[in-house]
GUGUDO-207204 format. One record per residue (C-alpha): x, y, z; residue in three letters. Coordinates in steps of 0.2 Angstrom, whole numbers, padded with zeros to 4 digits, always signed. Layout:
<recs>
XYZALA ...
</recs>
This chain:
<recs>
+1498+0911+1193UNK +1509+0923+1184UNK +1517+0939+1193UNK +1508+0944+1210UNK +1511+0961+1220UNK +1518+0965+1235UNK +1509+0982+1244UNK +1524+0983+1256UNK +1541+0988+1251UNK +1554+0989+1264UNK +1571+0983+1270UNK +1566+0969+1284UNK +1564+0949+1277UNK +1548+0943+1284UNK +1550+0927+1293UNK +1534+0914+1289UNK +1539+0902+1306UNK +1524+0904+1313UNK +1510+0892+1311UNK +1516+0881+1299UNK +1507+0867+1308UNK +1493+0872+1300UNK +1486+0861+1289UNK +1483+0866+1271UNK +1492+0881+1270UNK +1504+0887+1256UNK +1517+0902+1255UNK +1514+0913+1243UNK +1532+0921+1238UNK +1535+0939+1231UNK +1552+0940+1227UNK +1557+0957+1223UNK +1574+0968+1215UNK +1574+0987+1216UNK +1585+0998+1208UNK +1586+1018+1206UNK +1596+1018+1194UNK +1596+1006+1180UNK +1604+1012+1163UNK +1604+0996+1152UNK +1591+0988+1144UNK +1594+0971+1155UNK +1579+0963+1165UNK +1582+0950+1179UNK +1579+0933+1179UNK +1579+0920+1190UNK +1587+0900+1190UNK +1591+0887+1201UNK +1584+0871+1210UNK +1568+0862+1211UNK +1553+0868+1216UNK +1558+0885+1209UNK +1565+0882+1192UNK +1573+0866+1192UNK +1587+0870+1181UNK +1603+0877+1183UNK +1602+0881+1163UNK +1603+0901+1158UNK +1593+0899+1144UNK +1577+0893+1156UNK +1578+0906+1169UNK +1563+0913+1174UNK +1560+0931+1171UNK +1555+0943+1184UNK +1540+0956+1178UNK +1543+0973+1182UNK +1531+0981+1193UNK +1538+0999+1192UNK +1552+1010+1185UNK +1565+1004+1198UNK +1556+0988+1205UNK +1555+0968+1197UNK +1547+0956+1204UNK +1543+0938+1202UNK +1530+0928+1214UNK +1526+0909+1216UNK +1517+0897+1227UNK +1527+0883+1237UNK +1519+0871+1252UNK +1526+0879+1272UNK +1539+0862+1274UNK +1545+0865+1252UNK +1566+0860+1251UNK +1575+0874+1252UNK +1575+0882+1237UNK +1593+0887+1229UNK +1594+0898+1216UNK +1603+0914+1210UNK +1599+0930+1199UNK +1606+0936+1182UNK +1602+0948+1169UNK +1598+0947+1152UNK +1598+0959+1138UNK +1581+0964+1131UNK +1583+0963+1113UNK +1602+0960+1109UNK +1609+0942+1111UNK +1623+0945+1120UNK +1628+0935+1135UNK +1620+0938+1151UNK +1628+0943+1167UNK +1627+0930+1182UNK +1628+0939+1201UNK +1643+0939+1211UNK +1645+0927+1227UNK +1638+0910+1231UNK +1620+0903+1227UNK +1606+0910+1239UNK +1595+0899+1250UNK +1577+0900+1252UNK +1567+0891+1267UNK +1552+0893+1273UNK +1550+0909+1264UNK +1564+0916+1272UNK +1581+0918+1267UNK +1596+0910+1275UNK +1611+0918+1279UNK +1615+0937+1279UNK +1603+0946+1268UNK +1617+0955+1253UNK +1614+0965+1238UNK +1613+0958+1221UNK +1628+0962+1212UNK +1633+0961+1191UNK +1650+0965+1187UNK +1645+0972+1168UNK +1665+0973+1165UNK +1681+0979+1175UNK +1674+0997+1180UNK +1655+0995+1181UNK +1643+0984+1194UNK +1626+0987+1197UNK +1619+0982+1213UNK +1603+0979+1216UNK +1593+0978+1234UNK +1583+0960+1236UNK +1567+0960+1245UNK +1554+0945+1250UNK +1538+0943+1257UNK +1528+0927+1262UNK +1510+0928+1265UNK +1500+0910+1271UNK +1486+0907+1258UNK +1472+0894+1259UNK +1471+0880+1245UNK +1452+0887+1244UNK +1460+0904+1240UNK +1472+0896+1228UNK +1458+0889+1218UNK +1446+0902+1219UNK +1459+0913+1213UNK +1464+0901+1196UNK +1446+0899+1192UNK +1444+0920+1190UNK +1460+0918+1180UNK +1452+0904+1166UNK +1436+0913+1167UNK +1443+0930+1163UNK +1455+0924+1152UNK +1447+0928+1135UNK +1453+0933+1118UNK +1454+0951+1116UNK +1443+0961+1103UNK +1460+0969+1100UNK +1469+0961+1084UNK +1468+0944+1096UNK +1480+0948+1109UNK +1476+0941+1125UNK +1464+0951+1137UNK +1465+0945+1157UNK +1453+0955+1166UNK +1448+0950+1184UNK +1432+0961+1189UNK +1436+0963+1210UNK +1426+0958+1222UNK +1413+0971+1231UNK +1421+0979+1247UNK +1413+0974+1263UNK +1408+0988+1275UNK +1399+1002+1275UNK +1400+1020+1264UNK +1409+1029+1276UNK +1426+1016+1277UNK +1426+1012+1258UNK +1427+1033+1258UNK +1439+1036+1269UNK +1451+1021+1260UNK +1446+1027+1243UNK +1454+1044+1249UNK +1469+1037+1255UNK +1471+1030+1240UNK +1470+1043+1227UNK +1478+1055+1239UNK +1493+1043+1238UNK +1495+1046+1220UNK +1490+1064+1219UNK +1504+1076+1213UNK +1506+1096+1212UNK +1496+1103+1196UNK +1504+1118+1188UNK +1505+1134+1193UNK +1496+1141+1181UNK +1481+1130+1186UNK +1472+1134+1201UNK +1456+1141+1201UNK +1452+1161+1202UNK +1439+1171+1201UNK +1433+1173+1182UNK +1431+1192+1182UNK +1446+1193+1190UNK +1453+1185+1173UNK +1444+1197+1162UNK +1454+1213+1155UNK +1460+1226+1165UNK +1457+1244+1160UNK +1469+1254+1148UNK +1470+1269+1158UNK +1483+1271+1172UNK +1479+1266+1187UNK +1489+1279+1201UNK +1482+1278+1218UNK +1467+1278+1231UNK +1454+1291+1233UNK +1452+1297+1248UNK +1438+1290+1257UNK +1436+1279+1243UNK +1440+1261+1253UNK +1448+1249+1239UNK +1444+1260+1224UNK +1459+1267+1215UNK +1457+1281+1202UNK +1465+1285+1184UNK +1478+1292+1178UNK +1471+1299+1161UNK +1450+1298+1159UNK +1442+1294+1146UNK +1428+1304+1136UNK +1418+1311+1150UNK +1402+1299+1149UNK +1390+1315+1153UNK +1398+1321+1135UNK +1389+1306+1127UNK +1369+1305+1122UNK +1361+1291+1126UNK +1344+1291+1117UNK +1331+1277+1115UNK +1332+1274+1097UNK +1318+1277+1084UNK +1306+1264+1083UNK +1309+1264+1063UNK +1325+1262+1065UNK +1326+1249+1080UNK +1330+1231+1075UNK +1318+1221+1068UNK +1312+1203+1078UNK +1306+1198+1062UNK +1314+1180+1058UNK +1317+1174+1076UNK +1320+1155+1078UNK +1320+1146+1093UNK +1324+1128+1096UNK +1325+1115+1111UNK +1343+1111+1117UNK +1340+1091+1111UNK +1356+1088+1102UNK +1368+1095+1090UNK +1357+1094+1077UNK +1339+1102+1080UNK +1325+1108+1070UNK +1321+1125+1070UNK +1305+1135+1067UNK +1304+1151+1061UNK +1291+1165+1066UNK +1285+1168+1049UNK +1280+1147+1048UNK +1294+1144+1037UNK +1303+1128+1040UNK +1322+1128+1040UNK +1334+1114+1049UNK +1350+1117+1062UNK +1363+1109+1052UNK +1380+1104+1058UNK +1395+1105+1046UNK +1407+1097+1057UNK +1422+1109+1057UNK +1411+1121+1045UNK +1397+1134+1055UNK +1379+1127+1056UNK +1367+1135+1044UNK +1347+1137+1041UNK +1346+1128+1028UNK +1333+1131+1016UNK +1317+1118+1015UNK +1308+1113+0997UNK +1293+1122+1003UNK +1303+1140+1007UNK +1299+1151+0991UNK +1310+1166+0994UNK +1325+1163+1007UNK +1340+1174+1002UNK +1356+1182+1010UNK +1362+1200+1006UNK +1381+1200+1005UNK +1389+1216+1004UNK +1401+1217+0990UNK +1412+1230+0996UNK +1430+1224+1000UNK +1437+1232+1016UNK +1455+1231+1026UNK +1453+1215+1036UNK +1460+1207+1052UNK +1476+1196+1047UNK +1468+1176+1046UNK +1466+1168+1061UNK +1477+1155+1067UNK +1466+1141+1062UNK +1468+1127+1050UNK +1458+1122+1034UNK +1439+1124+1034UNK +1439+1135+1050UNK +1451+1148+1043UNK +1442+1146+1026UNK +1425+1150+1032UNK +1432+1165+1043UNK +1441+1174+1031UNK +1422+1171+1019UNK +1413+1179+1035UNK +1427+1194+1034UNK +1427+1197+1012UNK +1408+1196+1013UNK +1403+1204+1025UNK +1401+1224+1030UNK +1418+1231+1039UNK +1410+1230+1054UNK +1406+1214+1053UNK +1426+1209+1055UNK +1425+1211+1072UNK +1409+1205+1083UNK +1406+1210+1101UNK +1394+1197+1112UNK +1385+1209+1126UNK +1380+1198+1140UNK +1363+1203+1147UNK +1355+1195+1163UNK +1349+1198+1179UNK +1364+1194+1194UNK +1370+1177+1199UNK +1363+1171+1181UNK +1380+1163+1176UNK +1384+1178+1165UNK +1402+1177+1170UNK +1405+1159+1170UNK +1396+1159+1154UNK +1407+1172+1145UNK +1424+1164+1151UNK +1420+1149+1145UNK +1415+1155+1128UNK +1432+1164+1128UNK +1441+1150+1130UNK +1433+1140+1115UNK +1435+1154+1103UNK +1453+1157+1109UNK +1455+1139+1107UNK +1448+1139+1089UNK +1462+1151+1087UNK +1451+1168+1088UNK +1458+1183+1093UNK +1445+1186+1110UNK +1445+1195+1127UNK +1433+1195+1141UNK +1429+1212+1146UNK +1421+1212+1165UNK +1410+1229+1167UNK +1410+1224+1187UNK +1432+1224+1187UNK +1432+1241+1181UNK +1417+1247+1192UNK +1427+1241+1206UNK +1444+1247+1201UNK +1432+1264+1198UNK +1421+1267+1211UNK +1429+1254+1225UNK +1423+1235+1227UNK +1413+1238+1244UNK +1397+1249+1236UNK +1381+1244+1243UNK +1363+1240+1236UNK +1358+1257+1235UNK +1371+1258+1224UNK +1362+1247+1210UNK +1345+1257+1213UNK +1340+1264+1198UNK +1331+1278+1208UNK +1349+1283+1211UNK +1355+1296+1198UNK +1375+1296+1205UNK +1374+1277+1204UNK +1367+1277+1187UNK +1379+1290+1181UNK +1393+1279+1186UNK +1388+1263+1181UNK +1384+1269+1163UNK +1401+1277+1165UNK +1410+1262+1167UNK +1399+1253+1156UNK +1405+1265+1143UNK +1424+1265+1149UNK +1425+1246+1143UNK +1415+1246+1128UNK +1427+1261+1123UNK +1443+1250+1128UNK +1435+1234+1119UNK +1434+1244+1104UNK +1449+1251+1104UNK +1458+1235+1106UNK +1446+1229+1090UNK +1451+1245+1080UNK +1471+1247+1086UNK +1476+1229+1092UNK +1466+1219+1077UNK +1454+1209+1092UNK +1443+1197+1085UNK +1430+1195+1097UNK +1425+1205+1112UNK +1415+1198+1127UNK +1406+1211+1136UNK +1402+1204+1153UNK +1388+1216+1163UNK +1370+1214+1166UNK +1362+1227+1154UNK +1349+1226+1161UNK +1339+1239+1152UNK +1336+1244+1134UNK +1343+1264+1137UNK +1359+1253+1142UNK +1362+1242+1127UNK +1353+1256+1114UNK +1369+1266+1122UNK +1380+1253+1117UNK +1374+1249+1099UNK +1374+1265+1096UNK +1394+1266+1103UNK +1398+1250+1089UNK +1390+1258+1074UNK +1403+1257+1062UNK +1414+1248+1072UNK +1409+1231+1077UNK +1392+1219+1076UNK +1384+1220+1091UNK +1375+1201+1097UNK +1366+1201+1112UNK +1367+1184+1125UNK +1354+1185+1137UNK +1356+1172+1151UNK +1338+1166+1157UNK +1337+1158+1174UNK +1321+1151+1182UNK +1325+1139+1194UNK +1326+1143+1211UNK +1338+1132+1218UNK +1351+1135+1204UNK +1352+1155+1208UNK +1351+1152+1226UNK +1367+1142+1223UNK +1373+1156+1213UNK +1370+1170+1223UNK +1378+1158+1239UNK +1395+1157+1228UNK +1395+1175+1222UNK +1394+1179+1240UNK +1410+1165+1243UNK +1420+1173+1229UNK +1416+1191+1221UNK +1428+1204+1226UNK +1411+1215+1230UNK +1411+1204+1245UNK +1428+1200+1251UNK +1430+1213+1266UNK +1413+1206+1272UNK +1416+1195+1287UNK +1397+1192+1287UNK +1390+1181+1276UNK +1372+1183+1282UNK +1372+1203+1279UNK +1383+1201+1262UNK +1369+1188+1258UNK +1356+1200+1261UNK +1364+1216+1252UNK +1365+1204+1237UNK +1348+1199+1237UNK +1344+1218+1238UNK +1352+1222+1225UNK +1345+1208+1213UNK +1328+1217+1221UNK +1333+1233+1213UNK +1339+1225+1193UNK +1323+1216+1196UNK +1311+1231+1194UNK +1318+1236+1181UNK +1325+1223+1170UNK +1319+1222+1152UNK +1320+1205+1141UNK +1331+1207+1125UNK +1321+1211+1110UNK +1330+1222+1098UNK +1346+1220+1085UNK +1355+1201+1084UNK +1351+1189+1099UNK +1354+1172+1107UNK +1343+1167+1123UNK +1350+1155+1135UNK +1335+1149+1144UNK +1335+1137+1158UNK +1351+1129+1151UNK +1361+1126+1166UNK +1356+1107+1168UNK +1361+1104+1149UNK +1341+1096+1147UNK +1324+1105+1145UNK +1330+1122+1142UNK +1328+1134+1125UNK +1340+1143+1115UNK +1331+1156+1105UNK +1340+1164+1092UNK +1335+1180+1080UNK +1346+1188+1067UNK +1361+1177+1067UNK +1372+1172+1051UNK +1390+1170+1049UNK +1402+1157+1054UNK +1406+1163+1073UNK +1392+1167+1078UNK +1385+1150+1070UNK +1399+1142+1080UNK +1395+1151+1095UNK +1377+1145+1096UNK +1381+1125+1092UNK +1394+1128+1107UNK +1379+1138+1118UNK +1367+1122+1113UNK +1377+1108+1121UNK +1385+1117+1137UNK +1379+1115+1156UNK +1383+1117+1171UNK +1382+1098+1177UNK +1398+1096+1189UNK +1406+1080+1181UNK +1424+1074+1181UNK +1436+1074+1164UNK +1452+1063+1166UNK +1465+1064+1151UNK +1479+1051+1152UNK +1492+1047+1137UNK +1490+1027+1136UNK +1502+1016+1144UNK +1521+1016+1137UNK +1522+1010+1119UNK +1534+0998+1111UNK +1540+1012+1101UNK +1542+1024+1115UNK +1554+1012+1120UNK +1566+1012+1103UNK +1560+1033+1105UNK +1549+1032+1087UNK +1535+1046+1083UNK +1519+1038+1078UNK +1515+1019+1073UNK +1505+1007+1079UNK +1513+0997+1091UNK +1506+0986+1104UNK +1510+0991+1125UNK +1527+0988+1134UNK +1528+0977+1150UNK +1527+0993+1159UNK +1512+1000+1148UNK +1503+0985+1155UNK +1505+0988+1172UNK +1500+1004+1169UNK +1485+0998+1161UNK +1481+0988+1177UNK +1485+1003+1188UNK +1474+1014+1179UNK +1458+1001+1180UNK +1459+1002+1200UNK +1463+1017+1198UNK +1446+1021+1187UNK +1437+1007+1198UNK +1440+1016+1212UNK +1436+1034+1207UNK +1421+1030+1198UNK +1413+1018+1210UNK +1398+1028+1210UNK +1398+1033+1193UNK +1391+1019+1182UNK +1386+1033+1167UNK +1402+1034+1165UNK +1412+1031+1148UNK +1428+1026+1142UNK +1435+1035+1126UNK +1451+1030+1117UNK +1457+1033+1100UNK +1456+1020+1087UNK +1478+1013+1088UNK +1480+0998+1098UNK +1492+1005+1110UNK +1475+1017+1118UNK +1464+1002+1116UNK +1473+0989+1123UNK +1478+1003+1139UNK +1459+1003+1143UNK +1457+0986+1139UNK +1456+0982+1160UNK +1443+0996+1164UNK +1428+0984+1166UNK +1410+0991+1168UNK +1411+1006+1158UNK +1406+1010+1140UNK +1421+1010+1128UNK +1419+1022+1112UNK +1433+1024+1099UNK +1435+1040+1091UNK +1447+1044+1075UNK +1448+1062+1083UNK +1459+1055+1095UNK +1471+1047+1085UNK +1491+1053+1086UNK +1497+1067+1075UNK +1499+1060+1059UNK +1517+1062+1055UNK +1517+1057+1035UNK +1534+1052+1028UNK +1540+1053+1044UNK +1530+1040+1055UNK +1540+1028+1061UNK +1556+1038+1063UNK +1566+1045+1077UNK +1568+1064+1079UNK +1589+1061+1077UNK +1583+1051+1061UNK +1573+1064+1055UNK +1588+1078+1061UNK +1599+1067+1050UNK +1588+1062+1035UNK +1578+1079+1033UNK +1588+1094+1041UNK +1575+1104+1033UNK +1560+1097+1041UNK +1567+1096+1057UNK +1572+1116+1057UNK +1556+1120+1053UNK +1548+1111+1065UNK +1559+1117+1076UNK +1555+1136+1073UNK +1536+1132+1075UNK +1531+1118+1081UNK +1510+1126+1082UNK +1509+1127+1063UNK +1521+1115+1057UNK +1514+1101+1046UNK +1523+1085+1044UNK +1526+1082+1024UNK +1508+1072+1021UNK +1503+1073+1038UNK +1496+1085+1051UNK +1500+1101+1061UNK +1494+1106+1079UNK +1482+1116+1072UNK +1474+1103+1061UNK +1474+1092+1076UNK +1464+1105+1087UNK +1452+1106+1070UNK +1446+1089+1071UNK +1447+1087+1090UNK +1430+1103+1089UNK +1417+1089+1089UNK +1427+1081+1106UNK +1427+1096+1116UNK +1407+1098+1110UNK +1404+1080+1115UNK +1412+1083+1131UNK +1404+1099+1135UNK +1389+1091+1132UNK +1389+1074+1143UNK +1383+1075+1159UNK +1393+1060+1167UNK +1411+1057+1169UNK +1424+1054+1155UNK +1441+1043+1155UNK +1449+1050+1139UNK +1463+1040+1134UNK +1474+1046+1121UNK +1491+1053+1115UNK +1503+1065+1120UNK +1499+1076+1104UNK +1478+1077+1107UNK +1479+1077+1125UNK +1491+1093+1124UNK +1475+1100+1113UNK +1463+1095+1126UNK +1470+1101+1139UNK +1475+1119+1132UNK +1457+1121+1130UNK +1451+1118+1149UNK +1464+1126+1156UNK +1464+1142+1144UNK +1482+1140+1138UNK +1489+1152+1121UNK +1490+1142+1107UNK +1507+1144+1106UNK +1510+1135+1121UNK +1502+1119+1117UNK +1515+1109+1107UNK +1527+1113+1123UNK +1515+1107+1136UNK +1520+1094+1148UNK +1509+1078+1146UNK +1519+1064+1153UNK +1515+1048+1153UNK +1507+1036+1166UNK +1499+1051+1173UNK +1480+1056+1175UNK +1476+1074+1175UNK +1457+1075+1184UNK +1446+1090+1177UNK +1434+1096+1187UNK +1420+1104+1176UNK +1404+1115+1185UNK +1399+1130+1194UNK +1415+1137+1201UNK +1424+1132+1184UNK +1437+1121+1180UNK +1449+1114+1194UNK +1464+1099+1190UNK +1471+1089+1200UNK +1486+1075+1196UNK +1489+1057+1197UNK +1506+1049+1195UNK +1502+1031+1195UNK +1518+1026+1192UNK +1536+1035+1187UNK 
</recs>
């Protein structure tokens, strides 16, 4: 039968007396050694008499299977009335030949399941000044000859050779629990709660505007009378100073040229206005493109060939960087800096959308901030203004939101023009084509302006919305009353309703009924260039569906144990057990999730670890394969400190954009990981990505909004799960440790 486990861990010897008049039964034994602190490479065995071994012969001592960090175990089956079973421990080194090291005092007795005499430590005398002790345990459970059998035939029939260059695959699917939904809950939440382990500071969820950037201008004190508003230290341009005029209609944007296409893929056909025929191409890592039909006579660009001052390169890798700094030679000065104005009616997703589009550029390694219009009218004007306050019969309101409104395109511009930004989000509703004609005219000469009008018709969702922005906006945090906060909010979508005008002028995306990630539309007019191309493939395969991500590194690896970067090595002892963890584990979790898939990478030591997860999907990805370290694949970091000094200082110094000679850097591995995070933004059902320490780092800077410069130093350690929880509120982690 192998190794068996033992759920109860503790210093009492249960004692099997009882009913051993019954007929048929059979002991099943877990014997079991702990220790805390092991620092030699030796793993216990066990020798001695018949039934258990048979052979007082070192070289034929069974060896215990180690079940954790600090735990070994061996477990066998022996009939109630067996002869007392003599026997005694030792160790044996791991991988040198050396002599192993027998225990100290006389042989132990074994009856009945049930040790005879005064339960002691087991302990190894290594030389004159070092013993290691360790505590024995042993349990004794009855078992039915039926169970016995039962349990032998799952083995053979699961005992199959493994797609995996032939190694061995056991995998025993468990039998469906008995009872109903609500007791398999409450257990299944025992369970995970058992393993569950404190996420990073860092992580916990806020508030997205709250994340968004505050305002330039010093902030001194309250107003009187003004409830939560403070006021500034130094104003900007008075906004009465500025004109805001409709523009001429000869010089208003054309519509000409718009595209529109169905979110049915990341690769979709487009149709143009004027019935020419172009198609959505996906480049991989490059910017997808219209690209031109057979049956399109005239289809041309017009570059710019003037060469202005331009941002430093991004920190991106290889064709990312290289179609950037294209965009930036090629293109107008202003086009060096683009600015995404959100536009929408409230409780649309505006927010969440614009957060989440900062993250993937930031992640992509460009320069981008989320400016919030609704922190700075709070910060302004105090968080607790009413409905009336949003009419646009209200000339004092108006002034002041127009005032705001201008307050952060002025400090996004700034930040463009001063602090060399990238990309700016503009988070309001602009609601109205005086507001964002008041706006382009502010980024003439400065930035690209392109529009990102969120479309919601679907009842239920914006009733969900308005209900969260009612949980968590600060404009509602001093409102005990969630019915009368409820009702001012639908007021004031009332008043942005009367007067809210579509989109149609300058560079534009629609989002249109995109929040269930099938069915809706993204419409697109004007838009070139390689972030904004980027920007759409992302805006195409994002939703709202709430679904689970969990990252793991796969189980520990032979060459983690000799402490060697890279290879291909099969699993440890303790990577298997891990692996077995990690399929109750997923079992468990995703009992009710049978869309689920399994993604690995394509080395042995990821397949092999998800080898146990029956049920599920499995897909290999190349993406998802280790750093490649070149030359230095196989060695050790004191080998590589010996060997190549210089390599190992430089790495050292930055470890973000250091490549191995003939291998990779960080940033190449977060270039070919783009079409993962798409992929994963794009399913709709849970996903168990296993993977390695590298990648995962990658992976989870991303969800969790982390500088690039912090990913090489993030702490993934292994036989851990980190949970992300994607959907409406965001993202949220939670932590396994399945074992130490």
């Amino acid at each position: 039968m192998g190794t068996g486990s033992s759920t109860n861990l503790d210093n009492t010897l249960h004692d099997c007396d009882q009913g051993d008049d019954q007929e048929g039964g059979q002991l099943y034994i877990s014997l079991k050694m702990e220790n805390y602190k092991v620092k030699h490479d030796l793993i216990p065995h066990v020798y001695g008499s018949v039934p258990l071994v048979g052979s007082w012969d070192t070289t034929k001592a069974l060896t215990m299977q180690r079940e954790s960090t600090s735990t070994w175990e061996l477990s066998f089956v022996v009939p109630p009335n067996h002869e007392t079973l003599d026997f005694k421990f030792l160790l044996k080194p791991k991988y040198s030949s050396t002599p192993c090291v027998v225990e100290d005092g006389a042989d132990r007795l074994l009856t009945r399941g049930t040790l005879q005499g005064d339960a002691r430590l087991a302990l190894f005398k290594l030389n004159e000044e070092e013993v290691l002790e360790y505590k024995v345990l042993i349990k004794a459970d009855r078992v039915s000859p039926f169970d016995l059998a039962a349990s032998w035939r799952a083995y053979r029939e699961n005992l199959r050779p493994s797609t995996v260059r032939g190694i061995p695959d056991i995998s025993i699917n468990p039998a469906p629990q008995v009872g109903g939904e609500k007791g398999s809950s409450a257990s299944l939440d025992l369970d995970l709660e058992h393993y569950e382990v404190p996420t990073p500071a860092n992580s916990s969820m806020i508030y997205a505007a709250n994340l968004t950037e505050t305002p330039r201008f010093g902030i001194v004190g309250k107003p009187a009378g003004s409830g939560s508003a403070y006021f500034y230290k130094d104003g900007p341009t008075n906004i009465k100073g500025l004109e805001v005029t409709l523009p001429d209609s000869a010089k208003t944007y054309s519509a000409a040229g718009m595209v529109e296409t169905k979110s049915t893929g990341t690769v979709s056909a487009l149709q143009k206005q004027d019935s020419h025929r172009g198609l959505f191409v996906d480049r991989g890592v490059g910017s997808p493109r219209i690209a031109k039909s057979a049956s399109l006579a005239n289809f041309t660009i017009d570059h710019k060939s003037e060469l202005e001052p331009k941002n430093p390169m991004p920190a991106a890798a290889g064709a990312v960087a290289a179609a950037a700094v294209a965009d930036q030679m090629l293109g107008p000065k202003e086009d060096g800096h683009l600015a995404i104005v959100l536009v929408g009616l409230p409780a649309r997703g505006k927010t969440f959308t614009a957060a989440k589009l900062t993250r993937y550029l930031r992640w992509l390694g460009h320069d981008t901030k989320h400016f919030n219009v609704g922190k700075y009218r709070r910060l302004k004007h105090g968080a607790n203004q009413s409905a009336d306050f949003f009419r646009a019969d209200n000339p004092e309101g108006m002034e002041a939101r127009n005032e705001v409104a201008a307050l952060a395109m002025e400090d996004m511009i700034a930040w463009m023009q001063e602090g060399g930004g990238q990309v700016g989000i503009f988070d309001a509703t602009n609601s109205t084509s005086r507001r964002r004609n008041m706006l382009m005219k502010m980024a003439e000469g400065n930035c690209k302006i392109i529009f990102l009008e969120t479309i919601c018709t679907d009842r239920q969702i914006i009733e969900r919305n308005i209900r969260l922005k009612i949980q968590q906006s600060p404009d509602y945090a001093e409102e005990a009353d969630f019915e009368k906060g409820y009702q001012d909010f639908k007021t004031r979508l009332d008043n942005y309703e009367k007067v809210y005008e579509p989109v149609n002028e300058g560079s534009y995306i629609k989002v249109i009924d995109m929040a269930k990630g099938h069915g809706g539309q993204i419409q697109v007019n004007n838009i070139s260039g390689y972030l904004p191309g980027r920007i759409v493939f992302f805006l195409v395969n994002t939703h709202l569906t709430p679904r689970p991500i969990l990252l793991t590194r796969h189980g520990q690896s032979q060459d983690n144990v000799r402490g060697r970067i890279g290879g291909d090595t099969v699993i440890s002892d303790t990577g298997e057990i891990y692996a077995k963890k990690l399929a109750n584990f997923v079992e468990k979790r995703l009992k009710n999730e049978r869309a689920a898939s399994i993604w690995t990478s394509t080395l042995q030591r990821t397949i092999l670890t998800a080898n146990p997860i029956v049920g599920f999907p499995k897909i290999q990805w190349r993406a998802l394969d280790e750093i490649n370290a070149g030359v230095c694949d196989g060695m050790s970091y004191e080998e590589i400190k010996k060997n190549m000094p210089e390599e190992y200082e430089s790495r050292k110094k930055d470890k973000l954009r250091y490549r191995y000679p003939r291998g990779e850097s960080y940033l190449d591995v977060i270039q070919r990981l783009e079409p993962v995070i798409i992929e994963l933004e794009r399913q709709r059902a849970p996903v168990v990505v296993v993977s390695h320490q590298a990648v995962l780092r990658a992976l989870y800077a991303y969800f969790a909004d982390r500088p690039l410069k912090e990913i090489p130093h993030i702490e993934m350690p292994l036989h851990t799960i980190i949970e992300i929880q994607m959907g409406v509120t965001g993202v949220q982690e939670k932590r396994y440790k399945l074992m130490d």
